[in-house]
N, C-alpha and C positions, 0 to 999 in steps of 0.2 A: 569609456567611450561608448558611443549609443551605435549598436547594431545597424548596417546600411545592407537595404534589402533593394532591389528591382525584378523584373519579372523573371531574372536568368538566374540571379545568385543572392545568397545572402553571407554578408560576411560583417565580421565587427576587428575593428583597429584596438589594439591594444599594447601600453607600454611592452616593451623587450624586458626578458627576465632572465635570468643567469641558465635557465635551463633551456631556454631557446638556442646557446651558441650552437649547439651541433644541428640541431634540424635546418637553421640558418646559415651553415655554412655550407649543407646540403646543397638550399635554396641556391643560393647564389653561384652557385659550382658553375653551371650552364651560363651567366651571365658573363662569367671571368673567362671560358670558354672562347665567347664570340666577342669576348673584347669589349663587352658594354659595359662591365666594369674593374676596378683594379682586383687583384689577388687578395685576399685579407689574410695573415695570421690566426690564431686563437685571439692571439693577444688582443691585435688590432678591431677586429670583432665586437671582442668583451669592450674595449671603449668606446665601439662607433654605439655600442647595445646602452651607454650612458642615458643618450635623449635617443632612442629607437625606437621605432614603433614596428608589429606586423598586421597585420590584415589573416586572419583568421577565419575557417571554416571547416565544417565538421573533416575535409580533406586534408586540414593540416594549412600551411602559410602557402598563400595565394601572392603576397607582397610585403617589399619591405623599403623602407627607410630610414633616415638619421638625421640628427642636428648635430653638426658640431660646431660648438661654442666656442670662433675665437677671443672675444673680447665682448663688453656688455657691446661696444658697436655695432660687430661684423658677427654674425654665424654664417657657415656654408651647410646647405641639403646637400645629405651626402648618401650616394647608394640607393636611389631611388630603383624600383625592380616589383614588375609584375608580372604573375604566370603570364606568359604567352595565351593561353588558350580562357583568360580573363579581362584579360585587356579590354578598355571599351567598356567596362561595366563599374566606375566610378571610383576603384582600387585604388589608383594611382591619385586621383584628388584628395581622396581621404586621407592616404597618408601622406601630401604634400600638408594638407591642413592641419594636420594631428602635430607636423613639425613645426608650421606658423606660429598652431594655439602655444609649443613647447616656450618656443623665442620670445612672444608676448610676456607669458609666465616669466619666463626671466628677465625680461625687459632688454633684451636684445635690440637694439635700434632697426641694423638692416640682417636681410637674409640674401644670400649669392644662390644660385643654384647653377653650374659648369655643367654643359650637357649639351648633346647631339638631339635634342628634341624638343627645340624653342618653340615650336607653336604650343607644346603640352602646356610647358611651362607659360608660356603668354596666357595662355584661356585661364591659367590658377590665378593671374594674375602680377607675373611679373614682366619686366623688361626690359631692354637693353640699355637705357640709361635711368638713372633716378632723378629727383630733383638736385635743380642746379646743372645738369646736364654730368653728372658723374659716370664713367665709364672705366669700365675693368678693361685692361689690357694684359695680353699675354704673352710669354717667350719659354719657347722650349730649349732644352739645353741639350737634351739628345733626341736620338731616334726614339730610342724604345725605352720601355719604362721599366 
């Protein structure tokens, strides 16, 4: 993937490798934290790290993401997470795209992305229903997860 530079930062997306799980499960410690997102295992990790990508610079991972693939139909973005102190500097589109290009590549039909931050996801280009008027519905079964 091609290096993405602006006047604040430079950084380049690149596939997830077996040696990323621990700096990545670093990364996302403070996310699980504040609840932005789930807890991961090792385990869980190494397979979200299947179609992963991070966002990379000479400080180490600045953001991360995932595809998981459930059927040639349907994949979900999964684990979407940019530093705090990066935000705003194109991070996060990169790696919604790096998981678009992933889905194309397998010929994945639709992508979901579940998240507290629909206008992000609006401006990449998704929303709330598809053609034909298709919408995801949800039911929680407990409190807490």
């Amino acid at each position: 993937m091609p290096d993405r530079s602006d006047s604040k930062l430079s950084f380049t997306v690149r596939a997830t490798t077996e040696s990323d799980v621990e700096a990545l499960g670093r990364f996302i410690e403070p996310f699980v934290t504040q609840g932005r997102l789930l807890p991961r295992t090792r385990s869980e990790l190494e397979e979200l790290m299947r179609h992963g990508f991070v966002a990379v610079a000479d400080d180490g991972i600045l953001g991360f993401a995932a595809l998981e693939i459930y059927s040639a139909k349907l994949a979900e973005l999964r684990s979407l997470a940019v530093d705090p102190r990066h935000q705003g500097s194109g991070i996060g589109r990169a790696l919604v795209n790096a998981c678009i290009d992933r889905a194309k590549d397998q010929n994945v039909f639709e992508v979901m992305a579940i998240t507290s931050s629909e206008e992000f996801f609006q401006r990449c280009g998704f929303d709330f229903t598809l053609p034909g008027e298709k919408k995801a519905l949800f039911m929680q079964t407990r409190e807490t997860y």
